[in-house]
Backbone bond lengths (Angstrom), bond angles and torsions (degrees), N, CA, C in turn:
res aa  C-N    CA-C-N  psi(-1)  N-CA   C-N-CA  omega(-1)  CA-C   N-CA-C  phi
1 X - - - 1.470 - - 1.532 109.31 -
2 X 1.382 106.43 152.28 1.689 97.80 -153.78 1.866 87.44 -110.21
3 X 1.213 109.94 121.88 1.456 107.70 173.39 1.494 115.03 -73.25
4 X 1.365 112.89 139.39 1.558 129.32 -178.13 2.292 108.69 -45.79
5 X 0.846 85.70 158.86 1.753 82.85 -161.95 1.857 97.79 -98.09
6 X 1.439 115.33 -9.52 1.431 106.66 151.15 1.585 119.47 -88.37
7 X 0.933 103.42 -48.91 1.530 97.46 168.57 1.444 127.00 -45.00
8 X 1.055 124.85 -33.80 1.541 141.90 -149.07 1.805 73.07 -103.54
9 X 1.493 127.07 -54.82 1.347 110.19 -176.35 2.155 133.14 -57.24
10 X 1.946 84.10 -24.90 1.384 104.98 165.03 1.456 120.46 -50.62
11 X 1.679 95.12 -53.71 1.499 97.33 -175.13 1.447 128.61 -90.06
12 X 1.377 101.75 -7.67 1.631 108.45 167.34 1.529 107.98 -73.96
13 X 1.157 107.58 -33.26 2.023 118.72 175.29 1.981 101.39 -59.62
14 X 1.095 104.95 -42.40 1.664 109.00 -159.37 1.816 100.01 -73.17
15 X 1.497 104.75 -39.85 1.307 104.28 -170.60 1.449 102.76 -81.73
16 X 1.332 122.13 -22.69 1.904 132.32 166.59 1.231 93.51 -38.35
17 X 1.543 117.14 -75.33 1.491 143.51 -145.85 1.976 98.53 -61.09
18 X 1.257 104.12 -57.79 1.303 114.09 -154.45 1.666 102.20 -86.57
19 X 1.062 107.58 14.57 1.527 106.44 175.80 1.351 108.61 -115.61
20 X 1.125 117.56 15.59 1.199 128.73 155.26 1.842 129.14 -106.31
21 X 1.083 108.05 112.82 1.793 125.16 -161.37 1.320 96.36 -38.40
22 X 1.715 128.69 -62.12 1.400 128.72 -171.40 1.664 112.44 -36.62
23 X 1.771 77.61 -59.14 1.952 89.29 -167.56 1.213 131.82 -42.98
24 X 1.805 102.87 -36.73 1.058 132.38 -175.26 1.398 109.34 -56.50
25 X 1.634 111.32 -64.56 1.093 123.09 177.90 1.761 134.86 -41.57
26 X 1.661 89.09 -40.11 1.419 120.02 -178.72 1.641 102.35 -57.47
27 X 1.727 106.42 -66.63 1.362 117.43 173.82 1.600 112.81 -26.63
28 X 1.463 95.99 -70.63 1.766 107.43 -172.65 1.404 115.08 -46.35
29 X 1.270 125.04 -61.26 1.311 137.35 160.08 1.353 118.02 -28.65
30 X 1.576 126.39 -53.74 1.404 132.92 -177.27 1.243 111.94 -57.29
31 X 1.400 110.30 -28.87 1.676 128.60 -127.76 1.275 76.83 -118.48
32 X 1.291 151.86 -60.46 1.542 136.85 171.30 1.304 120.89 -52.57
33 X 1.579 124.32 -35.37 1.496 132.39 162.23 1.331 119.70 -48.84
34 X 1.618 110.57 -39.99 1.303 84.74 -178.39 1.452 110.60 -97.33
35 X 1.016 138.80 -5.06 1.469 138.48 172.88 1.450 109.97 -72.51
36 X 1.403 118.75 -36.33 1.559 123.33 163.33 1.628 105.87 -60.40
37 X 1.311 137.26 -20.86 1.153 129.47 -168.92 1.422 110.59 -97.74
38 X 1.819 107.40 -21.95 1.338 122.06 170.67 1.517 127.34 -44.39
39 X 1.657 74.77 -54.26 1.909 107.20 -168.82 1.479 101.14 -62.38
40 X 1.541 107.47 -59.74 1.430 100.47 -167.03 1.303 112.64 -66.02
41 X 1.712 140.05 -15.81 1.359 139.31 -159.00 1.540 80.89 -91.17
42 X 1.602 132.77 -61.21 1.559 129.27 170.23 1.624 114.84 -25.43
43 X 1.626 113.39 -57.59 1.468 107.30 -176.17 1.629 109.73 -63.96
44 X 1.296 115.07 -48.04 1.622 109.64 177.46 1.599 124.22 -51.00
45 X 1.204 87.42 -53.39 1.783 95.68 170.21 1.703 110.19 -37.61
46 X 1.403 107.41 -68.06 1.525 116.01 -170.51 1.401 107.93 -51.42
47 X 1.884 124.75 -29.10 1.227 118.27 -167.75 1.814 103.17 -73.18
48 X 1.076 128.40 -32.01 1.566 146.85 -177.08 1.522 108.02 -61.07
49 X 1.752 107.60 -70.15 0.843 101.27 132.49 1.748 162.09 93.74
50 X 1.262 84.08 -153.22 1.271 123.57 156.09 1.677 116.50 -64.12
51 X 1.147 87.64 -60.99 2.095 100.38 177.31 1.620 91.13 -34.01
52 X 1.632 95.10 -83.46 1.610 120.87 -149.32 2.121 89.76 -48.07
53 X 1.271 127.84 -42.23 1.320 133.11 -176.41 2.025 108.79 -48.60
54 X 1.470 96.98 -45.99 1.459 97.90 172.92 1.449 126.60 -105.21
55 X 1.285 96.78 17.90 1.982 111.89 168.73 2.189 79.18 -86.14
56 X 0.978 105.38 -90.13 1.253 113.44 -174.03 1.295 107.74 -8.52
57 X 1.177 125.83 -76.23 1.268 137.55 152.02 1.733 138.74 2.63
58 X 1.019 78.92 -46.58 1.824 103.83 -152.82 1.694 93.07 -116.27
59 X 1.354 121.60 -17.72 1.736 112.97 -162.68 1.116 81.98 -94.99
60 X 1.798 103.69 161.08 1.423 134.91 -158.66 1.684 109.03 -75.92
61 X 1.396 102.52 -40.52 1.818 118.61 175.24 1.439 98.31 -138.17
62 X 1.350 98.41 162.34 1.809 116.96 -177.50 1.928 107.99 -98.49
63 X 1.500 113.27 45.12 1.049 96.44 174.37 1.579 89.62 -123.47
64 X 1.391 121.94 162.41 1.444 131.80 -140.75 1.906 112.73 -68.85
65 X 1.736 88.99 -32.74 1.804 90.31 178.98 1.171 117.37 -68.66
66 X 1.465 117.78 -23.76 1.433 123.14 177.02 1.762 114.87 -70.64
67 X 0.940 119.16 -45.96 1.644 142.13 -164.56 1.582 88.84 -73.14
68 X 1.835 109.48 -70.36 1.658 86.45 -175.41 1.652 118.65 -81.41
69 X 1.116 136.20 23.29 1.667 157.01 -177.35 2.176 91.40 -90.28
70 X 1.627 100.50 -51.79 1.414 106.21 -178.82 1.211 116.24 -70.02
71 X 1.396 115.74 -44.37 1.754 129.21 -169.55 1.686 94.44 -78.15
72 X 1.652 136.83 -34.07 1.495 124.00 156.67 1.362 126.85 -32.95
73 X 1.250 91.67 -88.81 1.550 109.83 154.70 1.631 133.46 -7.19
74 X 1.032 109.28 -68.25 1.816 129.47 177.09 1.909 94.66 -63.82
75 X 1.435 114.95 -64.74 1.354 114.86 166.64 1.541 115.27 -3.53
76 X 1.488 99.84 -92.28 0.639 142.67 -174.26 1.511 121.25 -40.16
77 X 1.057 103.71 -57.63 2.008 124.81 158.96 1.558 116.72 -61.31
78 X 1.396 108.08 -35.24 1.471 103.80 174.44 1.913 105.40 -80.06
79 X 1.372 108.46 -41.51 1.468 88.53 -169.82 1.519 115.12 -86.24
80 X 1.106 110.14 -20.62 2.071 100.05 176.49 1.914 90.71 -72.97
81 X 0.722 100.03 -17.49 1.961 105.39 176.32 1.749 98.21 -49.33
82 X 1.201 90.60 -76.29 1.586 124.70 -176.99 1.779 118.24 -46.48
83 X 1.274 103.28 -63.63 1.432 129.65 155.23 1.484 107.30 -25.36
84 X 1.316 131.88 -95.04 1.711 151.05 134.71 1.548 77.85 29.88
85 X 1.198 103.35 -92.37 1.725 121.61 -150.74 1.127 118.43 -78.56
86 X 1.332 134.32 -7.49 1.790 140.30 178.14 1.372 105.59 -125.74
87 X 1.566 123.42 6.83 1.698 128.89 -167.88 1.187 84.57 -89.75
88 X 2.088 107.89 117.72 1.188 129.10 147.54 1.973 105.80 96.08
89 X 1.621 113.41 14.28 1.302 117.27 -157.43 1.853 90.70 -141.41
90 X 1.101 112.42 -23.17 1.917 107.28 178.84 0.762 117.78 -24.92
91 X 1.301 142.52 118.13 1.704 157.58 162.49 1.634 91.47 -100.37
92 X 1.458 130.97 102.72 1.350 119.65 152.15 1.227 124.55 -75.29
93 X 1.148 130.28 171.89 1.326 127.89 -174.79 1.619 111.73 -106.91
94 X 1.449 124.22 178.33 1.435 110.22 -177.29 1.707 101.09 -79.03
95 X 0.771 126.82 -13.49 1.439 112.59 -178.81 1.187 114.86 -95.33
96 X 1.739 121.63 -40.91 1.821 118.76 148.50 1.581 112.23 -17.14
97 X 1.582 102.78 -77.11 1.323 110.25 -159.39 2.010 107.18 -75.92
98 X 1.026 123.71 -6.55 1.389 117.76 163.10 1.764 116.80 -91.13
99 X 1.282 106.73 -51.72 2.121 102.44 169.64 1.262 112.38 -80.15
100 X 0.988 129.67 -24.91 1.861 128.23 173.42 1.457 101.23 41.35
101 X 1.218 107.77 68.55 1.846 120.51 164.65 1.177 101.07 -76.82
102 X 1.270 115.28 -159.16 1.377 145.84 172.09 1.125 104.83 -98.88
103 X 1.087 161.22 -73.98 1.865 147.53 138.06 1.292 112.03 32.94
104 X 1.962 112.36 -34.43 1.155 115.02 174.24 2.146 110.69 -65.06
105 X 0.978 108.81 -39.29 1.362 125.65 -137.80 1.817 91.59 -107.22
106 X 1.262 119.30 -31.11 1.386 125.46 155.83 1.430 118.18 -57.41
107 X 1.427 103.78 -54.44 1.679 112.50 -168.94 1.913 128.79 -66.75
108 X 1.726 79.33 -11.96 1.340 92.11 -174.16 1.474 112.79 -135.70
109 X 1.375 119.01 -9.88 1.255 129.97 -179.55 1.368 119.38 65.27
110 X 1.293 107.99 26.45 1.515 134.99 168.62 1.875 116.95 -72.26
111 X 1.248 94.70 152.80 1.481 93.30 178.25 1.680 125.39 120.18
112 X 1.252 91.46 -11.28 1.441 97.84 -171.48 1.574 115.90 46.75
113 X 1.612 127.98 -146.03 0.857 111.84 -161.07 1.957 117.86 -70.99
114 X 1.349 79.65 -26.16 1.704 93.89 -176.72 1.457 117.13 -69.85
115 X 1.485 112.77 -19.87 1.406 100.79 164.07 1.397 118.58 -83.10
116 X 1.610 114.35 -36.26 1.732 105.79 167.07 1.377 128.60 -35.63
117 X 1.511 98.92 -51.70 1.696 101.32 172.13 1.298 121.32 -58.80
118 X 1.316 111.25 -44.74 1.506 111.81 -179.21 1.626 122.02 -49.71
119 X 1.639 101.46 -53.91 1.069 108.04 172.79 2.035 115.23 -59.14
120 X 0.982 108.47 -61.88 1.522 121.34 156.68 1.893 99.92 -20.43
121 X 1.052 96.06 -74.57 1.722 95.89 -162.43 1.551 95.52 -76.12
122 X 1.169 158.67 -2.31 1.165 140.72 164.98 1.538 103.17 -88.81
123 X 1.303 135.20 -32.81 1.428 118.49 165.32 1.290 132.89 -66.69
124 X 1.395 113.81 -31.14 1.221 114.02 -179.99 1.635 104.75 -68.57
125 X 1.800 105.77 -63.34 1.414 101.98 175.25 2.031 114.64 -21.87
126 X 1.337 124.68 -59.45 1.083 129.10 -170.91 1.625 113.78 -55.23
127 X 1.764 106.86 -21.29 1.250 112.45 175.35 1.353 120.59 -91.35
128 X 1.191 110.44 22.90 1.574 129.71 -167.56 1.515 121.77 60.83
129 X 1.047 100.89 37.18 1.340 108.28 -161.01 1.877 99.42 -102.51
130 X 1.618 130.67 146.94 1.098 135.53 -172.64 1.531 91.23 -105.10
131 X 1.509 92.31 132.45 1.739 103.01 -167.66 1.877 104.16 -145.92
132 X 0.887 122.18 114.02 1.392 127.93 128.57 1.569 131.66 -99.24
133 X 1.856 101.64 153.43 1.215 128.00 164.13 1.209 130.57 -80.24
134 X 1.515 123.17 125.45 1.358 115.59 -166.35 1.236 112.56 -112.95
135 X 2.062 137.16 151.33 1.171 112.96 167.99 1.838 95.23 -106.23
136 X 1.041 125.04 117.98 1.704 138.05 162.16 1.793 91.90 -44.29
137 X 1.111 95.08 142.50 1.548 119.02 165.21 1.472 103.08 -119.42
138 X 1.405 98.73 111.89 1.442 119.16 -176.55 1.621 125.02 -108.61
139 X 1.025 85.82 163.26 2.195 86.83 -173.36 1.072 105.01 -79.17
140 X 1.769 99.13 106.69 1.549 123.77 157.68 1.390 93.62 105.87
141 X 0.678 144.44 8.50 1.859 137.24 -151.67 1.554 91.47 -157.68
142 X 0.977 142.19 6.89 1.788 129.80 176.56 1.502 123.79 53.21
143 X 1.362 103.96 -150.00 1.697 102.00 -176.96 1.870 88.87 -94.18
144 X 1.181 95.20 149.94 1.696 123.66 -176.27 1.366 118.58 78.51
145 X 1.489 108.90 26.10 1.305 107.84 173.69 2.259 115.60 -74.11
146 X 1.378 78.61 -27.28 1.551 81.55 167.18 1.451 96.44 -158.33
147 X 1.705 114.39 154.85 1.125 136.32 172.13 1.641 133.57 -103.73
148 X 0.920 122.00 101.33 1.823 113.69 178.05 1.698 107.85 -119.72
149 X 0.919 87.26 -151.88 1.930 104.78 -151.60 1.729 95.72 -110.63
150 X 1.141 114.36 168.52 1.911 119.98 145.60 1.627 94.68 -163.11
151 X 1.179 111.96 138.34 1.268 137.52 177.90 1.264 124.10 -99.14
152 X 1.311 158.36 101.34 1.348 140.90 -175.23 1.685 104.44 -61.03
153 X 1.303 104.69 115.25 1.860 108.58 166.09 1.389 112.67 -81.60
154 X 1.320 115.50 141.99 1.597 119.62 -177.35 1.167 98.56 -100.71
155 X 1.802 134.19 -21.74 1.454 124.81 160.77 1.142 108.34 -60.17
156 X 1.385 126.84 -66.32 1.201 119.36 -174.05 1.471 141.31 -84.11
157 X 1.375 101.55 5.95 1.811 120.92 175.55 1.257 105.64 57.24
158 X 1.544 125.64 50.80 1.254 115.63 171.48 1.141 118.51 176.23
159 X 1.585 132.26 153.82 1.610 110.91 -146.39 1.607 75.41 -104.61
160 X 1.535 79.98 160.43 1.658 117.46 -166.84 1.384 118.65 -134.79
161 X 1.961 100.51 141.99 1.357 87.20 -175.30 1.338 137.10 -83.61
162 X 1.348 153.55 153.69 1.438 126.79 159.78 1.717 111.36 -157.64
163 X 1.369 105.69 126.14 1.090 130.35 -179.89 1.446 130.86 -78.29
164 X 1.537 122.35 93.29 1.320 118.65 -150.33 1.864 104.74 -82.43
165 X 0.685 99.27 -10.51 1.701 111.68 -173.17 1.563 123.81 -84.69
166 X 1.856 106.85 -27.55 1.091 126.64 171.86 1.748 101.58 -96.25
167 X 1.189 123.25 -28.88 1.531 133.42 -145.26 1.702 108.60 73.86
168 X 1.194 113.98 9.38 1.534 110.95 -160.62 1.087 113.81 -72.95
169 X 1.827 117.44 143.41 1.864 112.95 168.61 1.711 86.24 -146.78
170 X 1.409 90.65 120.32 1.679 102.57 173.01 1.737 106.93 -81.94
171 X 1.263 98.39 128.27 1.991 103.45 166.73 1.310 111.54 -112.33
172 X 1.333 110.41 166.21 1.585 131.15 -163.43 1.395 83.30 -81.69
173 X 1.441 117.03 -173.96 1.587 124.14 152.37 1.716 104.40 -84.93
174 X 1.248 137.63 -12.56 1.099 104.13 154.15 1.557 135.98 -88.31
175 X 1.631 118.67 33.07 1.221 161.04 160.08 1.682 91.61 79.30
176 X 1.104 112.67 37.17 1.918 93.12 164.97 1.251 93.44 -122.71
177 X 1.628 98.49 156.50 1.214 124.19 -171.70 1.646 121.52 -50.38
178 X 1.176 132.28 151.74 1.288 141.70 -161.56 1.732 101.32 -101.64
179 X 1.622 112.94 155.86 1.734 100.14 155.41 1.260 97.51 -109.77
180 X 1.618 100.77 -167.73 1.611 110.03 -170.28 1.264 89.37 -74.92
181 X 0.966 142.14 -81.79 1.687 136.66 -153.49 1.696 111.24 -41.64
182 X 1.647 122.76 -26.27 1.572 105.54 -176.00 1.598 100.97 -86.92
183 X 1.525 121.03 -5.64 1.295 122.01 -174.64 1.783 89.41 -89.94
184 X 0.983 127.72 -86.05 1.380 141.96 174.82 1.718 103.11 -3.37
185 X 1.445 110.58 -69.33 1.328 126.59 171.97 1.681 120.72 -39.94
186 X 1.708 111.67 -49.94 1.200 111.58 176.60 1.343 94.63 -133.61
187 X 1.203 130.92 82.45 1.492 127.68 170.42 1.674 114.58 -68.48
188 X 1.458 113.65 -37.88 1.533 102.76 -173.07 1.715 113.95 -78.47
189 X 1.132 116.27 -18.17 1.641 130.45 138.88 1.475 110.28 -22.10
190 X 1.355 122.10 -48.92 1.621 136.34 -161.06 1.184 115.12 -122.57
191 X 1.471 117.28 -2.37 1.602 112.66 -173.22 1.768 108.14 -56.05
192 X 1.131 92.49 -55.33 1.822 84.43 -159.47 1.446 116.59 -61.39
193 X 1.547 120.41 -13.29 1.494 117.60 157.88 1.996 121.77 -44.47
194 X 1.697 92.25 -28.17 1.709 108.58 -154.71 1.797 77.24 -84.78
195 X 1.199 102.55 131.98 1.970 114.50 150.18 1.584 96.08 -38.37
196 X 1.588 93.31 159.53 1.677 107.10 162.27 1.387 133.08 -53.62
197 X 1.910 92.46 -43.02 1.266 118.24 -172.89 2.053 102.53 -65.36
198 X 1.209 93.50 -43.64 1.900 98.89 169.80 1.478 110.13 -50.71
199 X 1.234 115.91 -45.23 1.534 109.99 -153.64 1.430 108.57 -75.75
200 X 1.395 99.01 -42.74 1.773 109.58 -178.83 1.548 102.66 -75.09
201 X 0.969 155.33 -20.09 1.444 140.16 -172.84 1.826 112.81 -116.99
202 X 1.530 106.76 -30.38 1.372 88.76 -167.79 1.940 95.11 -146.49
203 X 1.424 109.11 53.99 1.278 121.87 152.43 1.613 113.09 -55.24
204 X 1.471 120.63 140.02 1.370 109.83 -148.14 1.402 94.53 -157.12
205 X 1.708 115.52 143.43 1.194 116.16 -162.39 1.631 111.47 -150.38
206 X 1.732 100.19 17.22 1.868 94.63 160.62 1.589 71.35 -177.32
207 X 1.206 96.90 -173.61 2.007 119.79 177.54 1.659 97.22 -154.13
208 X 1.445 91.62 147.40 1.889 97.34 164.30 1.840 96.53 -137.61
209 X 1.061 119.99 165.45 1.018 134.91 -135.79 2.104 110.42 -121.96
210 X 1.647 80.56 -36.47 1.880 111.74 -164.76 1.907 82.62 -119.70
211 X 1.242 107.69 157.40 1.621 126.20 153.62 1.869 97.15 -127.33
212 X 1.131 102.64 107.93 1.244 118.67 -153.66 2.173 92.98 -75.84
213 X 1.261 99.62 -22.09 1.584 109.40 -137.65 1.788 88.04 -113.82
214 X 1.534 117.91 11.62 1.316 133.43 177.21 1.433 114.06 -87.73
215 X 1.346 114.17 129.89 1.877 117.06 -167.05 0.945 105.71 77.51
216 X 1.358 147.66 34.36 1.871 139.29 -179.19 0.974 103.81 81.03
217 X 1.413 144.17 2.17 1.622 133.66 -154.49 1.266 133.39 58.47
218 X 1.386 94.23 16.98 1.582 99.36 162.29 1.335 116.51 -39.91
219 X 1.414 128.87 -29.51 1.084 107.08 -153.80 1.874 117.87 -119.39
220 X 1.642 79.73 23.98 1.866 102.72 165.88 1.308 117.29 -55.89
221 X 0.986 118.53 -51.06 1.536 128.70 -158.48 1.689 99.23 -61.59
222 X 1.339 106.04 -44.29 1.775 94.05 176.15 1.372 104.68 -74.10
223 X 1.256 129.79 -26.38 1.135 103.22 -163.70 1.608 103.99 -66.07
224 X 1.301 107.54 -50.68 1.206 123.00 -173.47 1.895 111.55 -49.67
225 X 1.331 111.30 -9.35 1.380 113.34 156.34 1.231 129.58 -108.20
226 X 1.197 124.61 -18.31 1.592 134.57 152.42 1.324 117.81 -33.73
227 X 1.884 96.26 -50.51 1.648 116.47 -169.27 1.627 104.57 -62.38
228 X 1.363 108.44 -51.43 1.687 122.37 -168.89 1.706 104.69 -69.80
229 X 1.296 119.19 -30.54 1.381 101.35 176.18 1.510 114.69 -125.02
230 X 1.068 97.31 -1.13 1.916 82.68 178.09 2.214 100.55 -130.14
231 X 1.702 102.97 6.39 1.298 92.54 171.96 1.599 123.78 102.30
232 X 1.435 120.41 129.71 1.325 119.98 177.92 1.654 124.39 -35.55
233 X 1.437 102.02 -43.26 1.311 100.23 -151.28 1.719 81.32 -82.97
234 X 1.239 116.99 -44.55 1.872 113.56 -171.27 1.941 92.70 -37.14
235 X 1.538 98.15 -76.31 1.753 93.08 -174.09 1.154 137.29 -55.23
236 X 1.369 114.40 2.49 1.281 120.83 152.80 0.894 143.78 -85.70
237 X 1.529 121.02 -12.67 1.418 141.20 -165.99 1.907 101.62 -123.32
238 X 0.771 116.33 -8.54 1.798 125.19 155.90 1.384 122.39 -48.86
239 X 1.118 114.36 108.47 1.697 103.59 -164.28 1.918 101.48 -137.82
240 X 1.691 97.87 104.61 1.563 99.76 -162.64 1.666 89.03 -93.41
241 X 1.516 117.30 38.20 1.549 88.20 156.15 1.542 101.18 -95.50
242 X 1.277 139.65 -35.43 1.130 115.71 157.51 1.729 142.10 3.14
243 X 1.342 91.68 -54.07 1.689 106.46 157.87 1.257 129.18 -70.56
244 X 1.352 116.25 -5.37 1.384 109.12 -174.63 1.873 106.72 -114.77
245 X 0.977 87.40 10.69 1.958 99.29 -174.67 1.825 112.64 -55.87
246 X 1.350 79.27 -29.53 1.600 107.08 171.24 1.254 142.88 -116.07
247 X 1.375 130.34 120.61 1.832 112.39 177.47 1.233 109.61 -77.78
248 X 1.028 101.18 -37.21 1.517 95.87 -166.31 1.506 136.44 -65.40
249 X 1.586 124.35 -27.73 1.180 113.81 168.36 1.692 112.43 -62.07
250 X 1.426 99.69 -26.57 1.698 104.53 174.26 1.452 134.47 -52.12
251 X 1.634 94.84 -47.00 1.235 111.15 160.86 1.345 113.74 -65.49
252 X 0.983 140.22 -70.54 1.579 144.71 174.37 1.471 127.55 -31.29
253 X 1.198 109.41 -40.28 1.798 121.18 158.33 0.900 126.46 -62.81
254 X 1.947 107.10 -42.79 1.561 97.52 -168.58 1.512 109.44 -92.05
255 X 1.452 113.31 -12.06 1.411 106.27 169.06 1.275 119.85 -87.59
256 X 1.278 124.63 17.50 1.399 131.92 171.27 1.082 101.28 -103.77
257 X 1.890 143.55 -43.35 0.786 135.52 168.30 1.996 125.69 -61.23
258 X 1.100 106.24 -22.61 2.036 117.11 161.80 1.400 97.62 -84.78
259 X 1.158 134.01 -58.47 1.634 94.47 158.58 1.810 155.64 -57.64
260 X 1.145 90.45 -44.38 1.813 88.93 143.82 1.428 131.75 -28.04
261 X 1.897 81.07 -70.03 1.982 85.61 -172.85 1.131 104.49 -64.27
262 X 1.261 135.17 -34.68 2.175 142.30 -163.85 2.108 72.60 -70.84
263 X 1.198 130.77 -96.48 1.300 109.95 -162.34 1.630 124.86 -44.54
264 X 1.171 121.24 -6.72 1.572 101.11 179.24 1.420 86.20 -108.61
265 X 1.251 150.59 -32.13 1.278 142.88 178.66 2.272 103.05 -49.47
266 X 1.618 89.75 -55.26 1.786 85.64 176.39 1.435 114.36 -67.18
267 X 1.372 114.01 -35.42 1.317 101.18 174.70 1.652 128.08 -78.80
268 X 1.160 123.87 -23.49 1.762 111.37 155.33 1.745 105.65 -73.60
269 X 1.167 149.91 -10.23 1.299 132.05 132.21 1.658 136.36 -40.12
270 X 0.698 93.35 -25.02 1.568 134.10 -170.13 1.741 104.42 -72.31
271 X 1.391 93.55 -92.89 1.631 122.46 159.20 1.432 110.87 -39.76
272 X 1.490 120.91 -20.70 1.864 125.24 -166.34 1.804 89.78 -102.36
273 X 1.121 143.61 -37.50 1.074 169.57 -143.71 1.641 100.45 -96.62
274 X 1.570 101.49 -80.47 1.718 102.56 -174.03 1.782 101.75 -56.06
275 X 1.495 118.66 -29.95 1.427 117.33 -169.80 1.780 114.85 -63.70
């Protein structure tokens, strides 16, 4: 059987490449990195999870306010748990302190409010659930004076608020759940749902979703195209911490993508060479 004359050019490139000791080495090395990056993004995943597996579990009915009401809750109990007992004593490990997941903020119940959510919004996300992070703009203190969650509910067609740090979920008077903006909008409507400790520190009167003006502002330019074709309210409600819940798919992409380019970069050398 007559092998294809690109292919056959692939593998005359691979045996070029790999007959060289460095390359070799390089390969092997890469090639264990990313399977180590596999494993550990696999173990984190399962720890999340797991949670969201025994919220399901454990909630009273299987419709979504209940399940993430359970998966709050447990949060919440495991990390002031955790907190208690590792507050002021953290030993991270070298791989803690180099990927800085959320694993961090689980393991120790660290984070204050922003790690609740995180942790919060990375389980649900895993439960298929549509989740942004919000920063509250609070009295006297601006936006990021406190952080919570909103979930899109499929009972209730509409994202909702909930506060993993308080356990808090504000309801209408017709007892379903509230989002940040109808609380934000009429908060003294809702105060006395909020603890004391809420009212005096992080009374709150809009949320944004994005810090547009984070990294130098690199990251204007999309917004500023989000806005032009898909609309104000879309680019406003975009919230890429979502993406950062994790290192690891980060890591894992982008070193797949420097390997790519390192092989098509050697291989038009290659191709410049045999020519």
């Amino acid at each position: 059987m007559r092998i294809p004359n690109l292919f056959k050019t692939h593998l005359e490139y691979l045996r070029f490449c790999l007959g060289k000791r460095f390359v070799k080495v390089a390969h092997f090395f890469l090639f264990v990195l990313l399977i180590y990056i596999l494993l550990e993004w696999q173990h984190e995943n399962n720890l999340y999870r797991n949670i969201g597996h025994s919220a399901r579990i454990h909630a009273a009915d299987v419709d979504d306010t209940t399940v993430v009401k359970e998966a709050m809750t447990s949060i919440n109990d495991i990390m002031q748990s955790r907190h208690e007992l590792f507050r002021g004593t953290e030993q991270y490990s070298w791989k803690q302190s180099v990927f800085q997941s959320a694993d961090i903020d689980l393991m120790y119940g660290s984070g204050a409010c922003g790690g609740y959510s995180k942790v919060l919004a990375r389980t649900l996300q895993l439960q298929g659930f549509d989740v942004r992070i919000g920063q509250l703009k609070t009295k006297g203190t601006g936006y990021g004076g406190h952080i919570i969650i909103e979930y899109y509910s499929e009972v209730l067609k509409k994202w909702v608020f909930v506060d993993p740090l308080f356990k808090l979920i504000i309801r209408q008077k017709n007892g379903d759940w509230a989002s940040v903006k109808e609380v934000a909008k009429h908060y003294e409507l809702y105060s006395d749902q909020f603890p004391e400790e809420f009212n005096q520190r992080f009374q709150f009167n809009d949320v944004r979703y994005t810090n547009w003006d984070k990294w130098f502002g690199i990251s204007k330019p999309y917004y500023y195209l989000a806005k032009l074709f898909k609309g104000e309210h879309y680019a406003d409600t975009i919230c890429l911490r979502m993406y950062n819940l994790s290192t690891f798919p980060v890591l894992f992409w982008s070193l797949e993508i420097v390997y790519l380019v390192l092989l098509g970069i050697g291989y038009w050398r290659y191709k410049k060479r045999m020519c």
